[in-house]
Every structure is written in C-alpha cells, then in structure tokens.
VOGU-3710 file (C-alpha; in Angstrom, 3 decimals, decimal comma):
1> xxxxxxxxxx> 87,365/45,275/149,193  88,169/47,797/152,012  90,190/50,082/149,743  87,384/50,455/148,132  84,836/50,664/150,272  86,651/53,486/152,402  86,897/55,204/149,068  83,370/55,279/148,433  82,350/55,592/152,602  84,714/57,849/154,715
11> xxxxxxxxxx> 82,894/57,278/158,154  83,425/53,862/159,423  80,002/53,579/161,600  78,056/53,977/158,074  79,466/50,278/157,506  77,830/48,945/160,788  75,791/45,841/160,242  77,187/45,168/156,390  77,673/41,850/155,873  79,972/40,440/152,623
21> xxxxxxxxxx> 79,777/37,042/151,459  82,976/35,993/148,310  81,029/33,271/147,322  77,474/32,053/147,223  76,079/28,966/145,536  74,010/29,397/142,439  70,039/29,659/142,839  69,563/25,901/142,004  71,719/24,924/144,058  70,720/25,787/147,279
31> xxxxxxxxxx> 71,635/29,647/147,148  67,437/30,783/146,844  66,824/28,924/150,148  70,018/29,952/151,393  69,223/33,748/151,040  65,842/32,954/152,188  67,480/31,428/155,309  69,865/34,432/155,796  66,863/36,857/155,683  64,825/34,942/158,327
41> xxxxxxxxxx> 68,005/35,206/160,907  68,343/38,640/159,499  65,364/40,343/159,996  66,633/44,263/160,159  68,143/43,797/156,849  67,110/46,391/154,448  68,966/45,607/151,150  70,792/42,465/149,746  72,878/42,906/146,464  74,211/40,455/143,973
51> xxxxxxxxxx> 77,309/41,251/142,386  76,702/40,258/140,120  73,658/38,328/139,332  75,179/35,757/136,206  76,845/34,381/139,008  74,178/33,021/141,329  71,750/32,587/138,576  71,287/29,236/137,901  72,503/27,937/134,161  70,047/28,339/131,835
61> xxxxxxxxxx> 67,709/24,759/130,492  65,224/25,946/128,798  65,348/27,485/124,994  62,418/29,976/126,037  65,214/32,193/127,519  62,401/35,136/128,042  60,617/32,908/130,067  63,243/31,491/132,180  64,527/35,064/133,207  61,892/36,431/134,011
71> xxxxxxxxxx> 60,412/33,271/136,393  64,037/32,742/138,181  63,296/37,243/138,969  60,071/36,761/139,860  60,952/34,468/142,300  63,971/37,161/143,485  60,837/39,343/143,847  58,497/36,839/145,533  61,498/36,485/148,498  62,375/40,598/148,604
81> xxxxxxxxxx> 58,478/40,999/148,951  58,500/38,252/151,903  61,143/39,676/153,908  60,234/43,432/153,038  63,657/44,192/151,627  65,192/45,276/148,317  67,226/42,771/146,257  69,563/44,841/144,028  70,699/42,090/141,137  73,529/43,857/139,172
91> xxxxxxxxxx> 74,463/42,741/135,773  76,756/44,249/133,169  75,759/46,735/130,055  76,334/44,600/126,568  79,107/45,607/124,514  76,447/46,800/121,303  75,684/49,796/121,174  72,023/50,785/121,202  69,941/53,620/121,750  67,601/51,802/124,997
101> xxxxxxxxxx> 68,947/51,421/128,300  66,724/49,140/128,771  68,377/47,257/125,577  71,796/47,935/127,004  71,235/45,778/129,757  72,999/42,057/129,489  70,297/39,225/129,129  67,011/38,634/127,947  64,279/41,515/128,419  62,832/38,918/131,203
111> xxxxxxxxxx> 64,969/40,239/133,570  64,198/43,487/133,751  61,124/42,997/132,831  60,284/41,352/136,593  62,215/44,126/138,081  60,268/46,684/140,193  62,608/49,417/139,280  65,593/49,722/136,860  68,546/51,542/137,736  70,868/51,554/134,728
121> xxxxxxxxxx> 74,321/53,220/134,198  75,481/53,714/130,662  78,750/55,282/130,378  79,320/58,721/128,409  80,896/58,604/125,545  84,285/59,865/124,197  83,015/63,843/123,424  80,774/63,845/126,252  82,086/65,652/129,358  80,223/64,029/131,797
131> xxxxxxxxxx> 81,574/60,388/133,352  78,187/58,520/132,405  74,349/59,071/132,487  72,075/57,605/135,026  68,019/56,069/133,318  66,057/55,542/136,303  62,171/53,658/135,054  60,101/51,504/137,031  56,536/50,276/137,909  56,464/53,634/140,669
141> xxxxxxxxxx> 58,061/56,111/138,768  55,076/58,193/137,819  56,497/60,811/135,774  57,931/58,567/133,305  61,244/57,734/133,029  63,887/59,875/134,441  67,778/60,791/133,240  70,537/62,100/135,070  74,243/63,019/133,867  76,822/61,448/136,182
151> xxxxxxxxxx> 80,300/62,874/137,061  82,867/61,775/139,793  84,569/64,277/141,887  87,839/65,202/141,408  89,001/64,134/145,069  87,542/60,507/144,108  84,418/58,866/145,581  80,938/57,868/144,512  79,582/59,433/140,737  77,428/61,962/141,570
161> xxxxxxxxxx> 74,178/64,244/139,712  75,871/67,573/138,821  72,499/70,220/138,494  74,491/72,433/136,847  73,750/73,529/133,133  73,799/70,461/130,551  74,723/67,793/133,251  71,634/66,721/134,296  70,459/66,206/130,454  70,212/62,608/128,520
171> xxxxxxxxxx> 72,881/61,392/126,141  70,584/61,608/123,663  70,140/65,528/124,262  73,298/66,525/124,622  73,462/64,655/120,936  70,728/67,370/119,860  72,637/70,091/121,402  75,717/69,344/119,742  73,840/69,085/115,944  73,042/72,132/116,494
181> xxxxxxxxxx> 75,772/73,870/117,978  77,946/72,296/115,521  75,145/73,804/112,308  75,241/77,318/113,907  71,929/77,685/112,536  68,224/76,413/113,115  67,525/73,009/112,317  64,577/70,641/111,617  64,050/67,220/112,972  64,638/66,026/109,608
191> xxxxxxxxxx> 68,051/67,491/109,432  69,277/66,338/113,017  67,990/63,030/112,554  69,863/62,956/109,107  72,981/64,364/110,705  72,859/61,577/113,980  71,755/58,874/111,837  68,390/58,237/113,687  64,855/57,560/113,127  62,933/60,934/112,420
201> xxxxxxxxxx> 60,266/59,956/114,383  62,074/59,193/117,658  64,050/62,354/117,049  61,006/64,940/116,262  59,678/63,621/119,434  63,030/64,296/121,315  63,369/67,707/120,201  59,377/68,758/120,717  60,096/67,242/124,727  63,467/69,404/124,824
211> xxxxxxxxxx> 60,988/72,330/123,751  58,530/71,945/126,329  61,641/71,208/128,658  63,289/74,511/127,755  66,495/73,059/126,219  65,565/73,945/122,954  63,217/77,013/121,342  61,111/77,170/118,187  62,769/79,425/115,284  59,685/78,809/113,300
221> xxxxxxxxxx> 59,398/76,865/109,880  59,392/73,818/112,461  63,158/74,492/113,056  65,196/74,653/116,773  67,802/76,498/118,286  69,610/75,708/121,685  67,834/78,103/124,554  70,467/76,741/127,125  74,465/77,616/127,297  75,822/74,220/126,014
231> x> 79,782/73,959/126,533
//
C-alpha cells in the first residue's frame, strides 16, 4: 500500500491525517454504526472511501434487489449528510459490454441510483489511444453529463485529462470520428450507425451534438465530415 501510494502522491505531508483500515465488518454487522462511530471521533474528516463497497455491503435477503440497493445507499447517504462528508463507495465495471456507463457499473441500478454523483471509469478500448474515458453525471451537474478522455503519464502516476485535440472526447465520438475517417467521404447517420452497429436514433443524436460541439460539420444532404484533426 505505500508503493503505491508514493506512486500516486510524491510529497509525504499530502498524506497527513489519512487513516487506512484492511478490514472492516460488513454493514449488518456492526460496520454502519462503526463508521458512524469513527466519524463522530473524527470530526475534520472530509472523505471516507470503500474499497470496495461488495465488501462491507451486507449480503443481499431480499429478491427486490433494486430496492435493497438503493435503501442500504441511502442510508450511506443519510450518514455522509450527518457528518458533512463524502462517502466514495467504489465498485467494479461488469465484464458486458454496453454502451451506458451508468449500465457498466456492477449491481443493480439502486446503487447508483442513491448516489449524489457518479464518477465512472470505463477503460479505452484496444484502437483507442487514450488509457480510458472518465463519465462524470449527478444530481448537481447542471450541464448534463460530462466526458473526459483519460491518459497516464509516461513517468507513472495518477490518469490524467489530456485537453489536447481528440482526448478530451467520449468513446462514443471518437467511434464517429473513426467511421468517418475510415469512409474518406461524408456520411449520414444512417450509414455510421449501420457501419458501428447502433441504434440510428441514438447515433443521429450523437452526431447533431458533435455538430453543435464543433467535432463534426454539415456537408449537406444531412451528411458529416470530421472538422477536427483526428489521429
């Protein structure tokens, strides 16, 4: 653990007042009042994170798996809201593939449907040449949902927003791009949706969003072309 923590944090005094715990009991079994506890003897802390959540969450009873979810977060919210700090609960991606970050995330919708704010991680994949992409939504994110391409420096340390040129586009644009780099030529929605195997709906709205965003540029007969240097 200190390997990699001095990887990811080179100045030691940045560490002060972390505290690391290798085991915890689940929620049911005294680990709710136990973090409840913590906080009250705690009072500066700022952030608690569970790494990862499956393992303090207690087993699930109930067939309405929805419902349990989302009451065992609500009660992770009820206790960040009572202390005044943020309870990051990390979970893994599932291993289908799927379009939604949101649907990428392991368990029932209930969990992140309780969550203030959703900070999901999807890695890139094999043609991509960014590390992974970064969907940020949540109850005060008022411009909508927000996307960022992720890529770790070559000395090591933390992933990290590159502004520059494609990086800080979607997965799902940098699918577009490609389409159409690929065609050499204007293309419709139809077309690209054909060619990626996706619903023409969800794609003629991607590609009239990349418009007003200035990735892409009418070529009339509702066609696109890229209007950005894609590598």
């Amino acid at each position: 653990m200190q390997d990699r923590l001095r990887q990811l944090v080179a100045d030691d005094e940045l560490l002060t007042g972390l505290h690391l715990a290798t085991d915890w009991p689940r929620f049911d079994a005294g680990g709710l009042d136990a973090l409840d506890a913590w906080l009250t003897e705690h009072p500066a802390c700022l952030i608690v994170t569970l790494d990862t959540y499956v393992k303090v969450r207690p087993a699930r009873k109930s067939r309405d798996v929805y419902a349990e979810d989302y009451r065992i977060s609500g009660m992770l919210k009820a206790l960040a809201d009572r202390h005044h700090v943020a309870i990051v609960a990390v979970l893994h991606l599932r291993k289908e593939p799927t379009d939604d970050p949101i649907d990428a995330v392991h368990g029932s919708v209930g969990i992140s449907g309780a969550a203030d704010t959703l900070w999901i991680i999807v890695p890139a994949k094999p043609k991509e040449q960014v590390d992974g992409f970064l969907y940020i939504n949540g109850r005060d994110i008022v411009d909508g949902p927000q996307e960022f391409a992720l890529q770790r420096p070559v000395t090591g340390g933390p992933l990290k927003a590159d502004p520059a040129g494609t990086m800080f586009l979607s997965w799902q644009r940098l699918e577009v791009l490609r389409v159409l780099k690929e065609a050499n030529r204007p293309m419709t929605p139809t077309e690209v949706a054909q060619a990626l195997d996706k619903n023409y709906n969800s794609v003629k709205k991607l590609m009239w969003e990349m418009a007003i965003g200035g990735q892409l540029k009418s070529a009339g007969d509702g066609a696109y072309v890229p209007n950005i240097t894609f590598h």
